[in-house]
N, C-alpha and C positions, 0 to 999 in steps of 0.2 A: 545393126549397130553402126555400119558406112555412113547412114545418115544423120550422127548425132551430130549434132555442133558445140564443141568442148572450147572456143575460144576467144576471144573477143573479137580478133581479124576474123573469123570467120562469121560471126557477126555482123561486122560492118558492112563485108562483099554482098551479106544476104539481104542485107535492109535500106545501105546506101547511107547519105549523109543525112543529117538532121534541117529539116527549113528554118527559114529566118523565124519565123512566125513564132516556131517551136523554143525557138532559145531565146527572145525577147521576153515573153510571156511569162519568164520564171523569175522573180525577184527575192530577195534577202529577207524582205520584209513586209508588212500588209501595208499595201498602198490603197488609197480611198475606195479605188476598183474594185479591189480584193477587201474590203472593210464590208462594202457594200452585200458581197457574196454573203459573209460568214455573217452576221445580222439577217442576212434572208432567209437561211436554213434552219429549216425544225429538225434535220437529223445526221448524222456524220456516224463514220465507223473509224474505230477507234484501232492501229495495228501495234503491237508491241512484241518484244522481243528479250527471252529470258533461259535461263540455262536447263530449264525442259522445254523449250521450241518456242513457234510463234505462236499469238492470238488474235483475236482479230475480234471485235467487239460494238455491237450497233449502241448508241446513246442519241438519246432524243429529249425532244420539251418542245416549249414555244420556241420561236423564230427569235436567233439570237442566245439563244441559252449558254451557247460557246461566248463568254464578254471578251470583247476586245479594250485589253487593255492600255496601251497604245502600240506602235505600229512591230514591235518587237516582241507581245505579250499576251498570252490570253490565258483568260482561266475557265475551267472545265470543271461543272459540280459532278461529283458522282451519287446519282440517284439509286433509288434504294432498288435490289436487284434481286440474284440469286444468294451472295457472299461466296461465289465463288471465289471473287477477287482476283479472277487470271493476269485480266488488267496490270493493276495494281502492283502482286506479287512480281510481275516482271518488272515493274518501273524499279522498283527496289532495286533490282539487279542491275538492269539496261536500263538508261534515261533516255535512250533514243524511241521518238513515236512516228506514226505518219496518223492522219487525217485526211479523212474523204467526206466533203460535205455531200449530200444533195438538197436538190429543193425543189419541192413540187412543181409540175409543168412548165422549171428549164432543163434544158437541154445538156448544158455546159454543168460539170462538177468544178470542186474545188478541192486541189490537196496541198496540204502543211506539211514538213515536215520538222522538228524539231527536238527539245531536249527536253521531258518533265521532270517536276517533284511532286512529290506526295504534302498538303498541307492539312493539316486538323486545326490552324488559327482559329479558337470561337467567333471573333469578328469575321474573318470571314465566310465560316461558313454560315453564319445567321445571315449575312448578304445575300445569300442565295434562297432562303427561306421561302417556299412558297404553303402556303396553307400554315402556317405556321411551324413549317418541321424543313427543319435546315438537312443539306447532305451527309453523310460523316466524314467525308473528307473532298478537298476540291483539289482539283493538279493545273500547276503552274506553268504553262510551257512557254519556253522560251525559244520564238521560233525562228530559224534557220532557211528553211527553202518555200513559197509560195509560186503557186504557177497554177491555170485551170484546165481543166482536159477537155478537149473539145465533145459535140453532141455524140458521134458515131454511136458510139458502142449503146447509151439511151435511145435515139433512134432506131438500131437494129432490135435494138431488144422488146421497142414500142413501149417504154416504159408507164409510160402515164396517159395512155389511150385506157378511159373508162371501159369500153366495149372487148379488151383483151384482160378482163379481173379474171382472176380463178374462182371459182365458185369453192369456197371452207371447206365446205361438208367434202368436196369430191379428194380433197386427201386426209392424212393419217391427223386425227385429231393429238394436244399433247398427251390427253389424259391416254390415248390409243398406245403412243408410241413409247411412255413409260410403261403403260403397261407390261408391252411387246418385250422392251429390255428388259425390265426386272421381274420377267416369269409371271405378272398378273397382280405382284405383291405391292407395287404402287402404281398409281394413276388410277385410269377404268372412266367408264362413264360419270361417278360419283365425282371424281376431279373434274374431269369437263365440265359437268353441272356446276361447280363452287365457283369454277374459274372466273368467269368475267365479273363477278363479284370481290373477289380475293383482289384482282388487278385493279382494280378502282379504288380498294381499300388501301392499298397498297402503295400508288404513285410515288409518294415523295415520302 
């Protein structure tokens, strides 16, 4: 326990100061730089905060999905899912979110952070209508802090090298892993089998 670090100075002594680099790089608002980012990604994780914990949440589409509304605004459809609604349920509470874009074979993320609402507008969510089946609700954020994380942590991790895929089958299928948790009484092979059908049915 001699080695926890409980403090912010003792923080600072372990890490040192921040570079130039680091504190330029974070702006107020989306600059054409950062426009150009959030328009390239097919996917972002979504974190939120509410009075049973945090969530943390993957959301994907086409490239751009996240619109940018101008440089202080974007709106976020929410595609059709589990209905968990963890998301969601917490913006209720907390309007504070963050955002972590990626985008395939680069290097550099991007994160938001900001404020949302929850909107059900018919207009707009038929805006968002793909195949002709609009979101049930889209979230407005209004953003607060931009900045993009440099390669490292994608590099270490070799992220987007074809040659380092996992092979599916070598881990726990869903249909496996419900099984596993609920005693055999749902999932099993027969979900596996429906699945990738269900999911194509399913999109939007």
């Amino acid at each position: 326990m001699s080695h926890l670090i409980t403090t912010q100075s003792a923080l600072d002594s372990l890490y040192g100061e921040v570079g130039e680099a680091s504190r330029v790089k974070e702006t107020d608002r989306i600059v054409p730089v950062y426009r150009a980012l959030v328009e390239a990604a097919p996917f972002a994780v979504l974190a939120t905060c509410g009075p049973e914990g945090l969530d943390c949440s993957p959301r994907g589409d086409g490239p751009g999905f996240v619109r940018v509304v101008d440089e202080k605004s974007l709106l976020l459809p929410d595609r059709r899912g589990n209905n968990r609604i963890d998301s969601l349920r917490n913006i209720v509470h907390d309007p504070r979110i963050a955002l972590l874009f990626l985008i395939p074979g680069v290097g550099e993320t991007l994160r938001i952070n900001g404020r949302a609402t929850i909107s059900a507008d018919p207009a707009l969510l038929e805006s968002f209508s793909v195949d002709g089946k609009a979101p049930r609700t889209v979230l407005s954020i209004a953003v607060e802090a931009v900045f993009f994380q440099c390669s490292r942590a994608v590099v270490r991790a070799d992220l987007w090298n074809p040659d380092k895929r996992i092979a599916r089958q070598t881990l726990p299928s869903a249909g496996q892993i419900l099984a596993a948790l609920s005693e055999g009484t749902t999932g099993g092979e027969t979900y596996d089998k429906a699945l990738p059908e269900r999911v194509q049915a399913t999109l939007y």
